[in-house]
N, C-alpha and C positions, 0 to 999 in steps of 0.2 A: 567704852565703845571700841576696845579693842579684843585680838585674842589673849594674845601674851604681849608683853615686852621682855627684851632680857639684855641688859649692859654686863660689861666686864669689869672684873676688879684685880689688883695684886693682893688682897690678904684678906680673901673669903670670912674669918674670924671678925675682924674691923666691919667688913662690909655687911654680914647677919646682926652685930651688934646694932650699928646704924641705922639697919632699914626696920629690925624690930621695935624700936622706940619711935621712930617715924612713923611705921606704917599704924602702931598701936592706936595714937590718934585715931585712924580712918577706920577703928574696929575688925583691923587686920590680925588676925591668931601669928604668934614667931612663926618665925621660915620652918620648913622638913628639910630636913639637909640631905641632900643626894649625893655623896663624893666631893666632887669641884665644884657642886653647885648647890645652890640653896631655891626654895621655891612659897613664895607667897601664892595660895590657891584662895579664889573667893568665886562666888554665883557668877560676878560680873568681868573675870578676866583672869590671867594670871601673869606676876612677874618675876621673874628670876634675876639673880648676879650668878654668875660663873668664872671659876678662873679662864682665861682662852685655852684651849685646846691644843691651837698650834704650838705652845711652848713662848709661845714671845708675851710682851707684856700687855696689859690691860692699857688704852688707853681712850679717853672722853670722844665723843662723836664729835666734829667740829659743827657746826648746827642743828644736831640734834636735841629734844628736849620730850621726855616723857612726863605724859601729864595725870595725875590722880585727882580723879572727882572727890570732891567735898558736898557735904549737904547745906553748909552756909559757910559765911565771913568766917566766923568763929569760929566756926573746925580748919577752914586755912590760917588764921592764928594759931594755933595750937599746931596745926602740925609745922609750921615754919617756925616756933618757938620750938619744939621738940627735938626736928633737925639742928638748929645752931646748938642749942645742950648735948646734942651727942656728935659733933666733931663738922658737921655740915657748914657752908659759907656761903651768907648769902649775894645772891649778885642777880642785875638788871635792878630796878627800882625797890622800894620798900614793898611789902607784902599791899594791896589797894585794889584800887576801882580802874578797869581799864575801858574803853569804851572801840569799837572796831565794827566792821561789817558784818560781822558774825553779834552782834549787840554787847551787852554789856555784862562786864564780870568779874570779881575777884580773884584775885592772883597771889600768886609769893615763890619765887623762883630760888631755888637752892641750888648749888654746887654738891655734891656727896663728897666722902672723903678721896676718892678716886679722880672729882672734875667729872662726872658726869650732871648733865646740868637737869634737873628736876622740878616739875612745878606741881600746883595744889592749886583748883582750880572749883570755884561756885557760878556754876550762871546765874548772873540776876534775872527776873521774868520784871 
């Protein structure tokens, strides 16, 4: 439900490594590398890592958190097992069942290797 997302990173290499075995779970093709940037394109959105631009460094949004749909539980297992195997950390709760006004939904929230804070997310119906 978005357009793009795009966070920053210090070692583009590290950061394509990372989100291509993450995103592989979600039936995401490896990034197309554009320069300083890399690019995950799908039907439903696209996201990017970039080095910044300005020359200073990359660093995690302080409440920010980008979130990847999942089709069930078990693709957000998978993809939060995928992330910890390739260098990701994870933080807030174990991967589960969250319950809120927006109803109810599985979750598993990951650090990248950068600290940007990432989730993997199924709505229950």
């Amino acid at each position: 439900m978005f357009s793009h997302g795009m966070i920053g990173t210090n070692d583009l290499d590290k950061a394509k490594a990372f989100y291509d075995k993450l995103l592989a779970t979600l039936e995401v093709r490896p990034a197309r590398v554009d320069g300083h940037r890399i690019f995950y394109i799908t039907r439903t959105g696209v996201f990017s890592v970039t080095k910044p631009i300005n020359g200073e460094p990359a660093t995690a949004a302080n409440g920010g958190t980008i979130g990847f749909a999942c089709n069930s539980p078990e693709q957000v297992d998978k993809w939060h097992a995928a992330g910890v195997a390739a260098g990701g950390k994870t933080c807030e709760n174990p991967p589960g069942i969250r319950e809120g006004s927006a109803g109810k939904a599985y979750l598993a929230y990951l650090r990248d290797p950068d600290g940007n804070k990432i989730c993997a997310m199924h709505r229950m119906v």
